[in-house]
C-alpha positions as CSV (number, residue, x, y, z in Angstrom):
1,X,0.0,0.0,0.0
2,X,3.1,2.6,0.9
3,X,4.5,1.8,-2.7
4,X,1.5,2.3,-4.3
5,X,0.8,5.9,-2.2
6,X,4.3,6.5,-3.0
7,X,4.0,5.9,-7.0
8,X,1.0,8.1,-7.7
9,X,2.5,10.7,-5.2
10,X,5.6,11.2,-7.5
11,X,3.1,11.3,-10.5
12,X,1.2,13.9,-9.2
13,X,4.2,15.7,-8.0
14,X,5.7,15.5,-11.6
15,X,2.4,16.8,-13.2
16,X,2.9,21.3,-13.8
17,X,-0.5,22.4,-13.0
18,X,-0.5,25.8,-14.9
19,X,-2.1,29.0,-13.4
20,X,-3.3,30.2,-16.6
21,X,-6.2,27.8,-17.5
22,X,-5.5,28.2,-21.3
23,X,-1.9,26.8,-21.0
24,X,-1.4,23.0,-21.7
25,X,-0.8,20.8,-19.3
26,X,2.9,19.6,-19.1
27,X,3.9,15.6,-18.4
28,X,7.2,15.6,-17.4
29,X,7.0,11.2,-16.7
30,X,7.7,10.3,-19.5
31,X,10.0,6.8,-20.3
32,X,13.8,8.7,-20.7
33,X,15.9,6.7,-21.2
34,X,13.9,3.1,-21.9
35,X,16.2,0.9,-24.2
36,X,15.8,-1.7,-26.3
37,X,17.8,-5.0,-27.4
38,X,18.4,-2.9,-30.5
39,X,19.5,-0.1,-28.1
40,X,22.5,-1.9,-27.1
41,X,23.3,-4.2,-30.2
42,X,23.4,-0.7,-32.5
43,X,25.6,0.4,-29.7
44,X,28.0,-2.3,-30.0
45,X,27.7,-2.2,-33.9
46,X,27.7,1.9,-34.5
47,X,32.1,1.8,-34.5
48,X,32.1,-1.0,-37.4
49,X,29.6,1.2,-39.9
50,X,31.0,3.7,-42.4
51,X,29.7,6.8,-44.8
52,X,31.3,6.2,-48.5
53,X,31.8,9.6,-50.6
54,X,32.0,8.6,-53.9
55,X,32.9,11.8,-56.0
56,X,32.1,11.1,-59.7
57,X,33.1,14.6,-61.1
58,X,33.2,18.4,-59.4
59,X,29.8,18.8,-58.7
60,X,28.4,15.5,-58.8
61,X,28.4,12.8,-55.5
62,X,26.8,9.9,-54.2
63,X,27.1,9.0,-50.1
64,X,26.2,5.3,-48.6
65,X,27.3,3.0,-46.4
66,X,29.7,0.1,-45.4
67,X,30.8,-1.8,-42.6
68,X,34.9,-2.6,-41.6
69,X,34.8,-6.3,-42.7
70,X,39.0,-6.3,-42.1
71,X,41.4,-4.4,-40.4
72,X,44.9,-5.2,-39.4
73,X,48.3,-2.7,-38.8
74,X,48.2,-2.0,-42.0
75,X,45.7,-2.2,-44.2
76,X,41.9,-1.4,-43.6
77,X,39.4,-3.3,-46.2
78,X,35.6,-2.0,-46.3
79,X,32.8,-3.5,-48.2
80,X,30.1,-1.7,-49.6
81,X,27.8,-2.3,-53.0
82,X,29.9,-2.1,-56.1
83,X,26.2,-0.6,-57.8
84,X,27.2,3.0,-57.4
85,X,30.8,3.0,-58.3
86,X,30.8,3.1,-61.3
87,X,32.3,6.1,-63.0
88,X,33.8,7.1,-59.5
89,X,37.0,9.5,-59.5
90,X,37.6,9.5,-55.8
91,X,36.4,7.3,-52.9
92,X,36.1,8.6,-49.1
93,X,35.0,6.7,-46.0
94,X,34.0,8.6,-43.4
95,X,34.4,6.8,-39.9
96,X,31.9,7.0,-37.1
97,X,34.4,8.6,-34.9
98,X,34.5,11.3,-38.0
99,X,37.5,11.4,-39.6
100,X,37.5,10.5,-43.1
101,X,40.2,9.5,-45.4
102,X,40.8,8.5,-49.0
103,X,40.2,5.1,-50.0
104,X,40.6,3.1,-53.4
105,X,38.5,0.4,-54.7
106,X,40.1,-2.9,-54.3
107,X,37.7,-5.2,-55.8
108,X,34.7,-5.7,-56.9
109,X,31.9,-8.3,-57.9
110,X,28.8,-7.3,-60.1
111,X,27.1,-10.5,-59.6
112,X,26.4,-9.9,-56.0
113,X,26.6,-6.2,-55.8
114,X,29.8,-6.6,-53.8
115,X,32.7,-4.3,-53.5
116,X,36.1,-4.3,-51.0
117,X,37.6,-1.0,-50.3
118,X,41.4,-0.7,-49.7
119,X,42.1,2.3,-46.9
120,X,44.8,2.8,-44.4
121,X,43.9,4.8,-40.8
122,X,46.1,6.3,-38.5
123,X,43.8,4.7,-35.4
124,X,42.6,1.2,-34.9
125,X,39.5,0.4,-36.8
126,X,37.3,-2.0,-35.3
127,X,36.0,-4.9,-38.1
128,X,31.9,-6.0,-37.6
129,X,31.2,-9.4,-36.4
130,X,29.6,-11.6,-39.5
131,X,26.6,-13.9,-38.1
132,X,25.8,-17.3,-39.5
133,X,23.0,-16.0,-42.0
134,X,22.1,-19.8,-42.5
135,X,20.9,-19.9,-38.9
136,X,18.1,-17.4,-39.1
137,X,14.7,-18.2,-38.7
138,X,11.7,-16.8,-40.6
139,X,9.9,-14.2,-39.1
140,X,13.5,-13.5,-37.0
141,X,13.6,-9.9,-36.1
142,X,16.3,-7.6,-37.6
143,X,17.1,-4.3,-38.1
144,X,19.9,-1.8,-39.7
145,X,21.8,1.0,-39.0
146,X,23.4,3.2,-42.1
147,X,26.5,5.5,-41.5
148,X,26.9,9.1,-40.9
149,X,25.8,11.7,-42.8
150,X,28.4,14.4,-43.8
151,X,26.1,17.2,-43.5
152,X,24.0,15.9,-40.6
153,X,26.0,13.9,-38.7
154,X,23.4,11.8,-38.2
155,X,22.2,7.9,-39.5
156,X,19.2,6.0,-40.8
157,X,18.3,3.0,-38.2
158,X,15.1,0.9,-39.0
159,X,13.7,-2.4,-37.8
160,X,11.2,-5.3,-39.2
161,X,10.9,-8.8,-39.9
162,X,13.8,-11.3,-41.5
163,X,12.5,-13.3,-43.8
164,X,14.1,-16.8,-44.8
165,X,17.0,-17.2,-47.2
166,X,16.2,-16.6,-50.6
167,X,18.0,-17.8,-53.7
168,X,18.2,-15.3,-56.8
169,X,18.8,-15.7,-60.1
170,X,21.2,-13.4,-61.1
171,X,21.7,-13.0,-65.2
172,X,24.4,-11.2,-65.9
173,X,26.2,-9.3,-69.1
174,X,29.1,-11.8,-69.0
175,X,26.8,-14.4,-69.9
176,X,27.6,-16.4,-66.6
177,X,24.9,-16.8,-64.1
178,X,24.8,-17.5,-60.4
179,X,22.5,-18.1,-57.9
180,X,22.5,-15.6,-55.3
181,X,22.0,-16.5,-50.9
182,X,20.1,-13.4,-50.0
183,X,17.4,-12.4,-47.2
184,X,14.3,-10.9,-47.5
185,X,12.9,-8.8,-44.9
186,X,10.7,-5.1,-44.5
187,X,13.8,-3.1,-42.7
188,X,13.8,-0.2,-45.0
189,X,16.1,0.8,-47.8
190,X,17.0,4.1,-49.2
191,X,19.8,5.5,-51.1
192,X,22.1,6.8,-48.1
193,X,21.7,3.0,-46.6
194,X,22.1,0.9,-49.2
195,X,25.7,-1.3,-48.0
196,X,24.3,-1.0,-44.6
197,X,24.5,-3.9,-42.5
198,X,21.2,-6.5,-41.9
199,X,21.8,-7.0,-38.3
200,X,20.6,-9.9,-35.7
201,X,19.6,-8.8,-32.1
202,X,23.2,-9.4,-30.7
203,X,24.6,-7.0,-33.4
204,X,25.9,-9.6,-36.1
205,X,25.9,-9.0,-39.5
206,X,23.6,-11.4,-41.0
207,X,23.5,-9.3,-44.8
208,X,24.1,-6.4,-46.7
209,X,21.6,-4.3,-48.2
210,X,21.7,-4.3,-51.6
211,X,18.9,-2.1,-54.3
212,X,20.2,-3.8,-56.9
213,X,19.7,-7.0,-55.8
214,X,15.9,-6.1,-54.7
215,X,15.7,-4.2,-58.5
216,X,12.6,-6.4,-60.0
217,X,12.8,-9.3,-57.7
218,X,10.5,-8.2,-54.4
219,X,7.1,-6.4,-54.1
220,X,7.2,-2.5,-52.6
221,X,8.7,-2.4,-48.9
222,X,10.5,-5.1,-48.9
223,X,14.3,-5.6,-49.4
224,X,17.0,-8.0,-50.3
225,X,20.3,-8.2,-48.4
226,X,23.2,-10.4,-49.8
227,X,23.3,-13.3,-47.3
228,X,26.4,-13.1,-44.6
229,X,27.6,-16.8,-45.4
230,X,27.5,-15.7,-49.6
231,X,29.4,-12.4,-48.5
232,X,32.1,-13.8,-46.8
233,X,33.3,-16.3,-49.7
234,X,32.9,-13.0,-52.0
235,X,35.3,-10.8,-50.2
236,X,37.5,-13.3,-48.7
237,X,38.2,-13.8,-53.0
238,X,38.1,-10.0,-53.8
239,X,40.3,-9.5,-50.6
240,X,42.8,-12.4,-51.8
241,X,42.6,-12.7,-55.7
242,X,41.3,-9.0,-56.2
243,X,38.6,-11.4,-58.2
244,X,35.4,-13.4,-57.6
245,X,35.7,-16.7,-59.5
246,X,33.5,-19.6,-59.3
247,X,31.2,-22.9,-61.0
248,X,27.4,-22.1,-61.5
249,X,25.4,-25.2,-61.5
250,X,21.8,-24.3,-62.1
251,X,19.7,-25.3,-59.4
252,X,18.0,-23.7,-56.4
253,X,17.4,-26.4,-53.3
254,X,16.1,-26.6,-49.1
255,X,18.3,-28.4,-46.8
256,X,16.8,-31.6,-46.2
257,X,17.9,-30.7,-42.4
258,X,15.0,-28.3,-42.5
259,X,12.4,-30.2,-44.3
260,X,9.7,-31.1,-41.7
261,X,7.8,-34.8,-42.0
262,X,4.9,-33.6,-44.3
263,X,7.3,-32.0,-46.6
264,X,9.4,-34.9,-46.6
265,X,6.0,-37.0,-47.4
266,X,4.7,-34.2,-50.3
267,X,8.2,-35.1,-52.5
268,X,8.1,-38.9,-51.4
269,X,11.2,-38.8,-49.6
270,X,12.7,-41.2,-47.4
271,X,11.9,-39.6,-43.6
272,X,15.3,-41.2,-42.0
273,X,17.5,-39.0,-44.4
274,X,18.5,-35.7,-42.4
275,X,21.3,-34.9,-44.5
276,X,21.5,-33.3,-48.4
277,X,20.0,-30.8,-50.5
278,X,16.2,-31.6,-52.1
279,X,16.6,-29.8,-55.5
280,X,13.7,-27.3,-56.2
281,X,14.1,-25.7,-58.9
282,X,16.2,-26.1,-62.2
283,X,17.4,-23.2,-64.4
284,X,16.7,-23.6,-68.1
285,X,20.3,-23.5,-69.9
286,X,22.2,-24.9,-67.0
287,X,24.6,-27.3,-66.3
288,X,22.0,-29.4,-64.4
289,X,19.4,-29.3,-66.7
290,X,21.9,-30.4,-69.7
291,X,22.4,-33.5,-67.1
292,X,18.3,-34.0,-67.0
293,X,18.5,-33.3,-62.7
294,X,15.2,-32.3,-61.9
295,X,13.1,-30.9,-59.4
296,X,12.7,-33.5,-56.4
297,X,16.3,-35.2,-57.0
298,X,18.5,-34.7,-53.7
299,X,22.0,-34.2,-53.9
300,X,23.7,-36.5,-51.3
301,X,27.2,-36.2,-52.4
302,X,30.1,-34.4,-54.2
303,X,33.1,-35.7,-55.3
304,X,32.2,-39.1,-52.8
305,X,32.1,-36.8,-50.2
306,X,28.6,-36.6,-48.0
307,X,27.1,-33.2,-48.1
308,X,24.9,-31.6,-45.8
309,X,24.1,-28.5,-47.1
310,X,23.6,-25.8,-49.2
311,X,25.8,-23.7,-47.3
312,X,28.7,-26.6,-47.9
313,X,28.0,-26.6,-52.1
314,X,28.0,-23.4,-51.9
315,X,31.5,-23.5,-50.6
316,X,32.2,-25.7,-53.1
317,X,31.1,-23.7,-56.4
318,X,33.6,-20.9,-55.1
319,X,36.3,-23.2,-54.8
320,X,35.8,-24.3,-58.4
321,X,36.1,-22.5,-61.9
322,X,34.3,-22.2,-64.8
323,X,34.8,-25.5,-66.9
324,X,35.5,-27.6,-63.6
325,X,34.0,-31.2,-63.4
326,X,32.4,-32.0,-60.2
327,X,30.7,-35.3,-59.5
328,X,27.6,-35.3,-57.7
329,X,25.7,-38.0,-56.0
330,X,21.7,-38.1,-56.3
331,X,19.1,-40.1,-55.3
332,X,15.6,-39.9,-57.3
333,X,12.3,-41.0,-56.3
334,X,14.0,-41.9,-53.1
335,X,15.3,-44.9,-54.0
336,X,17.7,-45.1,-57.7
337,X,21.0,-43.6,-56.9
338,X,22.8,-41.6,-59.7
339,X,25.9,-40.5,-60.1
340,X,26.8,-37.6,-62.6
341,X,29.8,-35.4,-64.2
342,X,28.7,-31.8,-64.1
343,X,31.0,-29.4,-66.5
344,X,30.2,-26.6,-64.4
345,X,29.6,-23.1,-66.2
């Protein structure tokens, strides 16, 4: 009874009653200071996100964002999307403790809207923590945070529901194809945030937001973020070979891992296999259609070796080159094993 008395006395006492009975009333008990789990993850994360300048000529610019995906003594390597470099003169990254400095563009991938900048600080730069993106769950919360503004000094932030990974088709003017790991969620995008990080609720980097990987491919509000797992194999390439090279098979799958028992039942697979990919989808042109694989096949193998994953033949396409041979192992209609020689693309 004291506590409550107490409460509502400090209420009242907090309430400006104003003499003149035309004046509005003033709360002053308000929540200051009520945080969130995104309160302290953005927190943790605000020192690993950048502003990139990218001056195309004297009067022309174009500012986004990046996160510090590598830094040691010596060299500092940023990633970004590669979508609005084109035609740049001079590149900038502005750090969130303000100082900026010139950078140069290292590398850079077209297929996944992927670039690594090359810069060198005079103060340690912290690099963000990459999240598993294959762990996340649909209807998994999310959010972003952009860098700075130059002018403003100030950043986008925005929040909203992770949708599972997505697999896109990417054509491309090369002619060579790949399937894109990407989420889908309703965190919002604009043109100052696009390379911002897609962030879990401890602050991991589960993707990077990407408008030209959303261009044509998702419904108004919603956005595509290059998956972290596909992100890590790109840059770890750009950052060691200055290049992105790697096999395109053709096919979009589900982990047989996440298949529940009706689903398994729907394609008449065997319910004691837990392992292997269940093959979905099958692009017209590809490798695996020239081989006749086909929706409902799963992949159980590569090169002998048991796979468990997409994530793990997705490993395996970067590790190979256009024109590679890989074997794969398949078993249709749950019960004829196949073996075939993919020339892989």
């Amino acid at each position: 009874m004291w506590l409550t008395w107490r409460t509502v006395s400090d209420r009242s006492e907090q309430q400006t009653v104003p003499t003149d009975p035309e004046a509005p009333t003033i709360i002053n008990n308000t929540l200051n200071g009520y945080t969130t789990d995104i309160t302290g993850a953005a927190d943790r994360v605000r020192q690993n996100i950048v502003t990139v300048r990218v001056q195309y000529t004297e009067d022309r610019e174009y500012t986004a964002s990046g996160v510090i995906y590598r830094s040691n003594a010596a060299d500092t390597y940023i990633v970004t999307c590669s979508s609005f470099l084109d035609g740049a003169q001079s590149l900038h990254v502005l750090f969130d403790n303000g100082i900026e400095i010139e950078a140069e563009l290292y590398g850079s991938d077209t297929q996944t809207d992927t670039a690594v900048l090359l810069c060198h600080p005079e103060f340690v730069a912290e690099s963000i923590e990459l999240g598993d993106s294959s762990l996340v769950r649909h209807g998994e919360y999310g959010f972003t945070l952009s860098g700075r503004n130059v002018r403003t000094d100030s950043g986008i932030s925005s929040f909203g529901i992770v949708s599972m990974e997505a697999q896109l088709y990417r054509e491309t003017e090369s002619g060579s194809p790949w399937i894109t790991g990407a989420l889908l969620s309703d965190v919002v995008i604009s043109d100052f945030s696009v390379g911002s990080p897609l962030l879990n609720m401890d602050g991991e980097m589960i993707g990077m937001l990407s408008r030209r990987l959303s261009r044509g491919d998702t419904v108004t509000g919603l956005t595509y973020a290059l998956a972290s797992n596909e992100l890590r194999l790109v840059c770890d390439d750009l950052i060691r070979d200055g290049h992105v090279s790697r096999g395109y098979l053709g096919i979009a799958g589900r982990n047989i891992s996440d298949l529940s028992v009706y689903e398994k039942s729907a394609w008449n697979l065997p319910l004691d296999i837990s392992s292997g990919i269940l093959i979905t989808y099958v692009y017209d042109g590809s490798p695996a259609q020239q081989l006749d694989m086909r929706p409902g096949d799963l992949i159980l193998s590569a090169e002998d070796v048991a796979l468990q994953d997409m994530e793990e033949l997705r490993d395996i396409l970067y590790a190979r080159n256009p024109e590679d041979t890989l074997v794969l192992g398949l078993l249709r209609d749950g019960e004829a094993s196949i073996s075939v020689s993919a020339v892989l693309r």
